[in-house]
Steps between C-alpha positions, in 0.01 A plus 500: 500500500634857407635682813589839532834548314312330206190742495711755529693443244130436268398861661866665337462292191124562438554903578745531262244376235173603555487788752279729317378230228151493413348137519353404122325187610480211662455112508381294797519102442471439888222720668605352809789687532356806448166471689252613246425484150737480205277806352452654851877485500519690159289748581691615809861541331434553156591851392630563861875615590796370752573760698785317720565154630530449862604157775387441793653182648417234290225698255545740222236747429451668197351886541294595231393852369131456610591459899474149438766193603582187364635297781712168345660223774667256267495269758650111506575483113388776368750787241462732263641580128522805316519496126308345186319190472812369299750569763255377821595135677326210378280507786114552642402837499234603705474890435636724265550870496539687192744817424569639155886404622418119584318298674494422925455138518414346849589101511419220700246749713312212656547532896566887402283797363448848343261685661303805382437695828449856661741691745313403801428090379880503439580678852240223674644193281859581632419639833672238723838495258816583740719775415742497243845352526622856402234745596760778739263459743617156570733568766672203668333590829145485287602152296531302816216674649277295187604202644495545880128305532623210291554186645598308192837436326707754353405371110147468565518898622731622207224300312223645656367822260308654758869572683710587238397489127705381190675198650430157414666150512819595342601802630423392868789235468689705349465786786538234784809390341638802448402573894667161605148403700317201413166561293309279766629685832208594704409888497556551880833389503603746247741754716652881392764358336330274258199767412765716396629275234180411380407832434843579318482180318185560322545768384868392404399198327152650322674764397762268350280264351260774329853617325565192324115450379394298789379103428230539203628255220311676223636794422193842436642531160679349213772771555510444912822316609445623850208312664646200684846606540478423849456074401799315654567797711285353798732423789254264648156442334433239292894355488424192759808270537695774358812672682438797691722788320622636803634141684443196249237330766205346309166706439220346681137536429262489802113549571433849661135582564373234236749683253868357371775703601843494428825588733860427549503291857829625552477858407180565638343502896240589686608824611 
């Protein structure tokens, strides 16, 4: 599932290309996704303009010229493609979105959707997200404050949207590692110390990962050599039986709160 550095990277990619673009048409296949009719669908974007693209967390939302938002989580397989219908993947599209420049192709938008909404349906719908990873407000003092009524395991709170919002799977191994605490130490045993490294390690290793295109194997566009840059940069996710970069000791892969995890036994501890 896309995580922040990887719907970041769509918001950059999709500004450069149709901030200010009228949408031409569109095509629904899947009405599913977008929670009303195909025509309904048409009649709400056609003719209307992009103002800007904005994230929050996990979602992108698409601010149109009539007050209106398009709010998109791509959810567990879900992408998009920008270009013609000769240059898109081989795969199930669900919704298009035309522009005299190309076309905005959203893929494998089963679990996900695109939804047509006002300012105040959007503000309800995300409501209960968590601050941003980088929103200034988000002192050190205020990110361990999110978590002081958990009771949980560290991934399971990193996890946990209604905390903090953008981080998923990957990226919470990948900030426990780069912490050296296990991803299933309890919450209360967390001390000073170890919330301080946590909070320098995400940003640290988002900000890293976002650089080099994040994890997305298809790339937005046939010209796009930057979207999953960061594959086989992981220190720890997904590379079980592997050697740990920093001491050779063998990757394991563990349950955490009915999720796998992945750490370095050696590297990382519970505080």
């Amino acid at each position: 599932m896309p995580e922040l550095p990887e719907m970041e990277n769509y918001r950059l990619m999709l500004s450069d290309r149709i901030a200010g673009a009228q949408i031409t048409g569109t095509e629904v296949t899947r009405e599913a996704s977008v929670h009303m009719t195909a025509e309904q669908f048409e009649e709400a974007l056609a003719g209307k303009t992009v103002w800007f693209i904005e994230r929050r967390g996990k979602h992108l939302l698409f601010h149109l010229d009539n007050g209106k938002r398009l709010l998109l989580h791509l959810m567990l397989g879900g992408s998009m493609f920008f270009g013609t219908d000769e240059q898109k993947p081989d795969r199930t599209v669900q919704v298009t979105i035309k522009f005299t420049s190309g076309n905005l192709y959203f893929i494998g938008l089963r679990l996900g959707y695109l939804k047509h909404m006002s300012v105040k349906e959007v503000d309800k719908e995300l409501a209960s997200l968590g601050p941003d990873p980088f929103d200034k407000r988000l002192t050190l003092e205020r990110f361990v404050s999110r978590f002081a009524k958990k009771r949980g395991t560290l991934k399971a709170a990193l996890v946990d949207q209604h905390a903090i919002s953008g981080i998923g799977n990957c990226y919470a191994d990948e900030i426990a590692f780069a912490a050296s605490v296990r991803p299933d130490t309890k919450i209360t045993a967390i001390g000073d110390d170890t919330w301080a490294r946590l909070y320098d390690s995400m940003h640290r290793v988002l900000t890293e990962a976002q650089a080099r295109g994040g994890y997305m194997e298809m790339p937005f566009t046939a010209e796009d050599h930057l979207t999953g840059g960061f594959n086989g940069n992981e220190k720890v996710y997904d590379r079980a039986g592997l050697p740990c970069i920093q001491c050779g000791t063998a990757i394991e892969q563990i349950e955490v709160s009915s999720r796998k995890a992945f750490l370095c036994p050696s590297c990382q501890k519970d505080q």
